[in-house]
C-alpha positions as CSV (number, residue, x, y, z in Angstrom):
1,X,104.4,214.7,125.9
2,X,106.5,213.0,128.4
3,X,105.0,210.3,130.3
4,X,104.7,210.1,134.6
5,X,103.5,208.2,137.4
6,X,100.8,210.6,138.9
7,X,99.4,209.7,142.2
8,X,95.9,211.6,142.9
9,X,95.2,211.3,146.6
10,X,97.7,208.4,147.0
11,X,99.4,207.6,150.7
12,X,101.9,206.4,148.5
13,X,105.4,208.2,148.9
14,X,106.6,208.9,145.4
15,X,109.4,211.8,143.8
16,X,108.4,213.7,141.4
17,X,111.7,212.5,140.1
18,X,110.6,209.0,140.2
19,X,107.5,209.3,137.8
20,X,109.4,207.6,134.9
21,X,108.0,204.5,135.6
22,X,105.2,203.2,133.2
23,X,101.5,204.3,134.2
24,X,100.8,200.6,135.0
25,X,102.6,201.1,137.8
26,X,100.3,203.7,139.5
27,X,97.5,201.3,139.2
28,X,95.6,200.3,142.9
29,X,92.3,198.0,143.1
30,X,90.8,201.6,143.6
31,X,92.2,203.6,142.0
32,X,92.9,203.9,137.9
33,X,95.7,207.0,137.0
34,X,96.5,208.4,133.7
35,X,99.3,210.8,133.4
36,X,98.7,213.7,131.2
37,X,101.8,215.7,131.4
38,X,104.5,217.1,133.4
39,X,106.5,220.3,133.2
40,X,109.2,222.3,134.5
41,X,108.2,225.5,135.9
42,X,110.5,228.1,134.2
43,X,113.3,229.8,136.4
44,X,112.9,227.4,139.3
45,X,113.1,224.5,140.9
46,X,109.6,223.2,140.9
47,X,107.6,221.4,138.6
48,X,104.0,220.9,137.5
49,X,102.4,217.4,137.1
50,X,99.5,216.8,135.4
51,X,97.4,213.8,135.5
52,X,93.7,211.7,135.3
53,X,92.0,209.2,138.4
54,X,88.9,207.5,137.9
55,X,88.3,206.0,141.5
56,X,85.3,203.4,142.2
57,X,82.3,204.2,144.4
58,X,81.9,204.3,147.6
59,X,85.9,204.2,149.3
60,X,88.2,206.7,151.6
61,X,91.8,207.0,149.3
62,X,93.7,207.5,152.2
63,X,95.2,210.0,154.3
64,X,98.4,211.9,153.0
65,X,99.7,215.2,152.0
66,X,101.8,216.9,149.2
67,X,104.5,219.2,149.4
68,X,102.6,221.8,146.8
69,X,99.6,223.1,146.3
70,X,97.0,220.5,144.8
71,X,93.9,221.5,142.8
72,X,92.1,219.9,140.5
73,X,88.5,219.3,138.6
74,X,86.2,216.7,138.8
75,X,85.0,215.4,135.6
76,X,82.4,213.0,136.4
77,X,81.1,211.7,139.9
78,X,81.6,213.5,143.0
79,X,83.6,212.8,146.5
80,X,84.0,214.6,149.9
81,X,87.3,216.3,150.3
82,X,88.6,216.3,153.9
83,X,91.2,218.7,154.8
84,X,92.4,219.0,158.4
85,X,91.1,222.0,160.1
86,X,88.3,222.4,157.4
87,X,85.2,221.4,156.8
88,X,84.1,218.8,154.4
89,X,84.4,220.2,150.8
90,X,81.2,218.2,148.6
91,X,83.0,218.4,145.3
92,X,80.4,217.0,142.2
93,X,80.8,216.9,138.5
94,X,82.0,220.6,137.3
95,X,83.4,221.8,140.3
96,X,86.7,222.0,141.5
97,X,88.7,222.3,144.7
98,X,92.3,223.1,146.1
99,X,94.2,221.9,148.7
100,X,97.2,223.8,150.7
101,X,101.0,223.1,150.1
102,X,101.3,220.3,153.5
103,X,97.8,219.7,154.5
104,X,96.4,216.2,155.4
105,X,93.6,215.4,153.4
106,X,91.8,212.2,152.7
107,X,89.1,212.1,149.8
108,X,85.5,210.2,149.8
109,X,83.7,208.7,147.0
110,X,80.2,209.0,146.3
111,X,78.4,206.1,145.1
112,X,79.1,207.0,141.2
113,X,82.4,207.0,142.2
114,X,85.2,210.0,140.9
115,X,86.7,210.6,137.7
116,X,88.7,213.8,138.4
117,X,92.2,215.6,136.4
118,X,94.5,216.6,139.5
119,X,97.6,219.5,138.9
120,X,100.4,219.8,142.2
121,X,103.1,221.6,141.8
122,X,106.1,220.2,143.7
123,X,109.7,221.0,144.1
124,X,111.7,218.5,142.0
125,X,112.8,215.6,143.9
126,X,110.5,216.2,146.9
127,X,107.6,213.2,147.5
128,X,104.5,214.2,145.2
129,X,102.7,212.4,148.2
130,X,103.1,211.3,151.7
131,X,101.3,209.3,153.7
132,X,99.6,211.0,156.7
133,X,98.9,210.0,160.4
C-alpha cells in the first residue's frame, strides 16, 4: 500500500502529488490523520485518496474546499457538516455524507469528538484542499 499525507477537512493547501511526506507530517493539535491508501483512477487523470481523522471534541476544522468530490463515513463520534448554501448536515456514528467538487465547507465536533475515514477524488497535482474565505 503506498503511503500519503491525507488532509480531512484541512485549510491546509496540499497536492495530491505532494502526499509523499510521512503521516507525521499531517499531524495538527486537532486533528490526528492516518493515510490508508491512494490510487490512480484508471484511464485518467485523477486519483483517489483514501485516509483516517480522529478529531477532538468540541472544535470548527476550518473553512476550505477540494477540487473533487469528498465523502466519507464517520466511524465513531459525530460533527455538523457545513456546506455553503446548505443546511447543516448532523452526521453521527454510521452515517455518512458528501460534499460537492469546490464547495466551502467547514466541519463541527460534537463533544465525543469524530473519528471518520474520508475518500476525494482529485485531479493529480491539483490541491487536495484549500483554504476558504
Amino acid at each position: 500500500m503506498q503511503q500519503s499525507q491525507f488532509s480531512f477537512c484541512s485549510a491546509a493547501p496540499l497536492t495530491a502529488q505532494a502526499q509523499q511526506l510521512p503521516a507525521a507530517a499531517a499531524q495538527t493539535a486537532n486533528i490526528k490523520r492516518t493515510p490508508l491508501q491512494k490510487f490512480d483512477v484508471p484511464g485518467t487523470n485523477y486519483e483517489t485518496v483514501i485516509g483516517m481523522a480522529e478529531i477532538v471534541p468540541n472544535v470548527n476544522i476550518g473553512k476550505h474546499t477540494h477540487p473533487g468530490p469528498e465523502s466519507g463515513f464517520m466511524l465513531e463520534g459525530d460533527m455538523t457538516l457545513l456546506v455553503e448554501g446548505q443546511p447543516p448536515l448532523e452526521v453521527k456514528t454510521g452515517q455518512s455524507y458528501k460534499v460537492p467538487p469546490g464547495a466551502a465547507h467547514d466541519a463541527k465536533t460534537g463533544a465525543r469528538g469524530a473519528k471518520v475515514i474520508a475518500t476525494y477524488v482529485v485531479e493529480k497535482g491539483k490541491p487536495l484542499a484549500t483554504p476558504a474565505p
